[in-house]
PLY file of the C-alpha trace (Angstrom):
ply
format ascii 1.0
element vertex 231
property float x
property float y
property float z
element edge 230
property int vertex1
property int vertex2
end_header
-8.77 -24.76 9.88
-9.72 -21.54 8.17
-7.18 -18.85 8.69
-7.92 -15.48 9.89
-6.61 -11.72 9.09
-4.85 -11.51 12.20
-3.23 -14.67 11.19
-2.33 -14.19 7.79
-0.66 -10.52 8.90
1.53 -13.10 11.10
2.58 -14.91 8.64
3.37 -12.15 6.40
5.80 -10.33 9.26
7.79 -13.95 9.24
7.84 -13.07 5.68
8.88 -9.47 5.78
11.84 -10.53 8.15
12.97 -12.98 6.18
13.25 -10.37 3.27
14.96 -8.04 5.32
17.38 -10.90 6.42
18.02 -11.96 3.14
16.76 -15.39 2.79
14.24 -14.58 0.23
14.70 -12.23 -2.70
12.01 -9.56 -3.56
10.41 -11.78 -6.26
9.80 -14.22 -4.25
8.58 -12.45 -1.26
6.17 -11.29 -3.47
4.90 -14.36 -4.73
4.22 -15.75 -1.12
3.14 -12.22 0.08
0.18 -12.47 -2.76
-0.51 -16.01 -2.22
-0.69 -15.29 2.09
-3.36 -12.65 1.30
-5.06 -15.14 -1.06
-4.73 -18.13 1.59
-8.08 -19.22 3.10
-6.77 -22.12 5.49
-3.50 -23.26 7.59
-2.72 -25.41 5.28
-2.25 -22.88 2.34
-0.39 -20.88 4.59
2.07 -23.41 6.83
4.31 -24.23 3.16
4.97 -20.36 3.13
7.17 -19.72 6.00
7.83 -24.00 6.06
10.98 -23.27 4.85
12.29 -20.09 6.88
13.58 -19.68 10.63
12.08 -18.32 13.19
13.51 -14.34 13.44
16.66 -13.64 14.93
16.90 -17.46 15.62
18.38 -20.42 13.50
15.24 -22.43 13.94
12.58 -23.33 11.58
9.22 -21.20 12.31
7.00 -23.91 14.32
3.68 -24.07 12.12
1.58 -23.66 15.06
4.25 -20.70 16.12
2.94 -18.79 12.75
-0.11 -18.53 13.10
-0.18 -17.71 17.02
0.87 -13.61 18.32
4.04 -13.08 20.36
2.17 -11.00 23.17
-0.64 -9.21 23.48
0.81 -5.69 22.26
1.14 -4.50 18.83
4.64 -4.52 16.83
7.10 -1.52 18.01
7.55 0.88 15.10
11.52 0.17 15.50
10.31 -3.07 14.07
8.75 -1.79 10.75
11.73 0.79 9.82
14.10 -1.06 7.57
14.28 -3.19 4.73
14.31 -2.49 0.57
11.48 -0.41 -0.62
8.79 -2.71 -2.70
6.90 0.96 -3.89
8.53 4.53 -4.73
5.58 5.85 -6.67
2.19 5.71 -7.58
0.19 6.98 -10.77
-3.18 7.58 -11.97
-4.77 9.00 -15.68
-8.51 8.41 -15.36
-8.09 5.28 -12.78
-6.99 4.58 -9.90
-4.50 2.92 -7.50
-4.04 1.51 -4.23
-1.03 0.91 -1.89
-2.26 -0.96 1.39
-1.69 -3.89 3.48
2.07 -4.80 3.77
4.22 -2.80 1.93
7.36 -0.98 2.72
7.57 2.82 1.42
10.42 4.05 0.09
11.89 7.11 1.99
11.05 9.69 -1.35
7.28 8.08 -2.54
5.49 10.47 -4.91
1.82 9.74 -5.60
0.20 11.36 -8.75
-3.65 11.36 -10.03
-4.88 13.09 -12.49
-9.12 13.02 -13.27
-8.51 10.14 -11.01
-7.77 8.78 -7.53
-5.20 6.99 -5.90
-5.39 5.32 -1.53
-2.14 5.15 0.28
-2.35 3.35 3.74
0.20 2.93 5.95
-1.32 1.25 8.68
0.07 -2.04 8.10
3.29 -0.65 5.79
7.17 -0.85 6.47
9.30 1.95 6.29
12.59 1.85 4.26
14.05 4.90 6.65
12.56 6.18 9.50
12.51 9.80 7.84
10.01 9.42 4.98
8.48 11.82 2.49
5.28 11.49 0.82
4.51 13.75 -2.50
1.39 13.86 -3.26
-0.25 15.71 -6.34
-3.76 15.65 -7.33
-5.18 17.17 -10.53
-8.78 17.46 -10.68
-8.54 13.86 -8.96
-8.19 12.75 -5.21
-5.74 10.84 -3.02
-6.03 9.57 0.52
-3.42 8.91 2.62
-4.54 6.74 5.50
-2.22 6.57 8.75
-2.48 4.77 12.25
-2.49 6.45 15.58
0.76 7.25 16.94
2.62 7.79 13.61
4.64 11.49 13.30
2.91 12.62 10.54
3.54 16.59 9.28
1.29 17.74 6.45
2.81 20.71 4.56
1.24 20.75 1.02
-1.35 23.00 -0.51
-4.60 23.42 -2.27
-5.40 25.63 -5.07
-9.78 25.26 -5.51
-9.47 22.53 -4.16
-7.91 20.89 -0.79
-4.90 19.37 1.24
-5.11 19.41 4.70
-4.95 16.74 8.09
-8.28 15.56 8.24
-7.78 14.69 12.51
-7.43 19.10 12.68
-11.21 18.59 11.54
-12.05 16.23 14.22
-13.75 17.02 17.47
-12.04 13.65 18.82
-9.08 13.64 20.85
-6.09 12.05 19.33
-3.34 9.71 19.68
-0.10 10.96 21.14
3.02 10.50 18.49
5.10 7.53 19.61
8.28 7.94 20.71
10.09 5.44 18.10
7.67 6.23 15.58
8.64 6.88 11.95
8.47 10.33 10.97
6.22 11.22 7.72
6.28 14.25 5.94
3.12 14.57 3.63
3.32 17.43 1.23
2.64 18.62 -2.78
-0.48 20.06 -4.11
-4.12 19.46 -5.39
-5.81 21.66 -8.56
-9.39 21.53 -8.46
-8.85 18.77 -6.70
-7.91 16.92 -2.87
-5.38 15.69 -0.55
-6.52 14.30 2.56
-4.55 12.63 5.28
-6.74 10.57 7.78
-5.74 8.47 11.07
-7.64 5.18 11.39
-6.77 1.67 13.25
-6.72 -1.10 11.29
-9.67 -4.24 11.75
-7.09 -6.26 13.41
-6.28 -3.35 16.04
-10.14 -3.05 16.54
-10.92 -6.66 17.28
-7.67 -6.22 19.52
-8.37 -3.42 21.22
-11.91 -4.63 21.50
-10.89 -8.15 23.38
-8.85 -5.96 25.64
-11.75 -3.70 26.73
-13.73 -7.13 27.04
-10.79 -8.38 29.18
-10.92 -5.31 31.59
-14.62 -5.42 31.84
-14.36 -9.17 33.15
-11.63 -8.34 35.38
-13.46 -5.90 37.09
-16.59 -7.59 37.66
-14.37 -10.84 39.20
-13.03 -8.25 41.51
-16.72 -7.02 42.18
-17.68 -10.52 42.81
-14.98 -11.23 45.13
-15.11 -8.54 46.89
-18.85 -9.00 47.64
-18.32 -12.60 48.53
-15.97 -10.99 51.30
0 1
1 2
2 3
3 4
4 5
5 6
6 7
7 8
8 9
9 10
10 11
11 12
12 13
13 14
14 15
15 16
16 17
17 18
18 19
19 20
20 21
21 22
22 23
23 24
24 25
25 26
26 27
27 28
28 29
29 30
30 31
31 32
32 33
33 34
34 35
35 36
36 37
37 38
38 39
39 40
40 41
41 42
42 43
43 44
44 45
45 46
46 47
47 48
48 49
49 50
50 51
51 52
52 53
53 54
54 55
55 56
56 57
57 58
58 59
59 60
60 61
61 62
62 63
63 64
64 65
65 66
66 67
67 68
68 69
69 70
70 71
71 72
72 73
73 74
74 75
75 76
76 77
77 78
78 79
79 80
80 81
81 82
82 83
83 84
84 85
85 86
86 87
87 88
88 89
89 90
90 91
91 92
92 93
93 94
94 95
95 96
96 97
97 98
98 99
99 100
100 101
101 102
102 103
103 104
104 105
105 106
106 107
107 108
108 109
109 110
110 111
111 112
112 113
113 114
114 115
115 116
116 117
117 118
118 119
119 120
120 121
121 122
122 123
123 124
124 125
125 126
126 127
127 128
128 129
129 130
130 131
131 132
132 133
133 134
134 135
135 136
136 137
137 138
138 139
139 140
140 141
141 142
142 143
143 144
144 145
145 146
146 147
147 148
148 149
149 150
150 151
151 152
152 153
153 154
154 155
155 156
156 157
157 158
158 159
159 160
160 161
161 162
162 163
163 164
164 165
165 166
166 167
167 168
168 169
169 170
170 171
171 172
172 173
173 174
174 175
175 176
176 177
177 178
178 179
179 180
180 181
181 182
182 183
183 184
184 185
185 186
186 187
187 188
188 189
189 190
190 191
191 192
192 193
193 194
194 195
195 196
196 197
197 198
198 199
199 200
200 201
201 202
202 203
203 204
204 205
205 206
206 207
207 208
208 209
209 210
210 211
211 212
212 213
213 214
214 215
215 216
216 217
217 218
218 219
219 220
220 221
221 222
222 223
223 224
224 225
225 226
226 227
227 228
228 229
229 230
């Protein structure tokens, strides 16, 4: 059975708890968080979390169980603030760098590009402390900070010919209100003749979520149509 994103970000959160429980050790959780991303079928992912429980239980992780969501609702934040940093830093001479998918941030994470460009997305990323600061500085270069909806995020830095700035102040579209147990992210630093720009997207799994949802609602509603013409 070929596996799916939604399904491999499963299996990586039975990962990510068992790091933060201590039944696997940073190396390894990095070996099996590469090869989950890298997985194309259940079978390549089942012999990842074969060996672990199922969180906060004693019980093995039922393979079926791994692949399959808990509810229909997205993780809490509470639930991604914890655990040992796997990134602190970032740098970039003439390149470039990215920090996405599942990470965890460490609560001081300085960014630096220079005649180059660097992504940092937190849209699927752990927090090691719910208070977190990112520095960013960008030298003739770019970086792009990419956040979900909800997340407390305060940009403070500056721009000299060049930019820094929230890129949702720009927007016309009406944003997300700032969960209540949400992380809270202090972007700041500077750009030289170059830019800084902090920008809220969902992730493809929230779309196709938020998508079945609205699908959901729109079927509801015409069974209630239906019945209530049959009346």
């Amino acid at each position: 059975m070929r596996a799916s994103d939604a399904e491999r970000e499963r299996v990586a959160e039975v990962l990510r708890d068992a790091v933060a429980e201590g039944r696997l050790d940073m190396e390894e959780f990095d070996q099996r968080l590469d090869a989950v991303y890298k997985a194309r079928t259940h079978g390549e992912l089942e012999p990842l979390v074969r060996d672990l429980p199922a969180p906060g239980t004693g019980g093995p992780v039922a393979p079926d169980a791994a692949f399959a969501p808990s509810s229909g609702a997205r993780v809490s934040w509470r639930d991604r603030i914890g655990g040992p940093a796997t990134s602190r830093g970032a740098f970039a001479f003439w390149g470039g760098f990215g920090r996405k998918g599942t990470w965890t941030v460490g609560r001081r994470f300085t960014a630096f590009a220079m005649m180059g460009g660097g992504e940092i997305d937190l849209r699927e990323a752990r927090f090691e402390d719910r208070d977190t600061v990112i520095r960013c500085f960008a030298i003739m270069g770019g970086l792009a900070v990419t956040v979900p909806p909800g997340l407390d995020v305060n940009v403070k830095g500056f721009g000299f010919m060049g930019g820094f700035g929230d890129l949702a102040e720009k927007s016309s579209q009406p944003s997300e209100p700032v969960a209540a147990d949400s992380p809270r992210v202090t972007v700041t630093g500077f750009a030289l003749m170059g830019g800084v720009g902090v920008e809220r997207k969902v992730t493809r799994a929230e779309k196709q979520r938020l998508k079945e949802a609205r699908k959901q609602e729109k079927l509801a509603k015409k069974a209630e149509t239906d019945r209530k013409e049959l009346d």
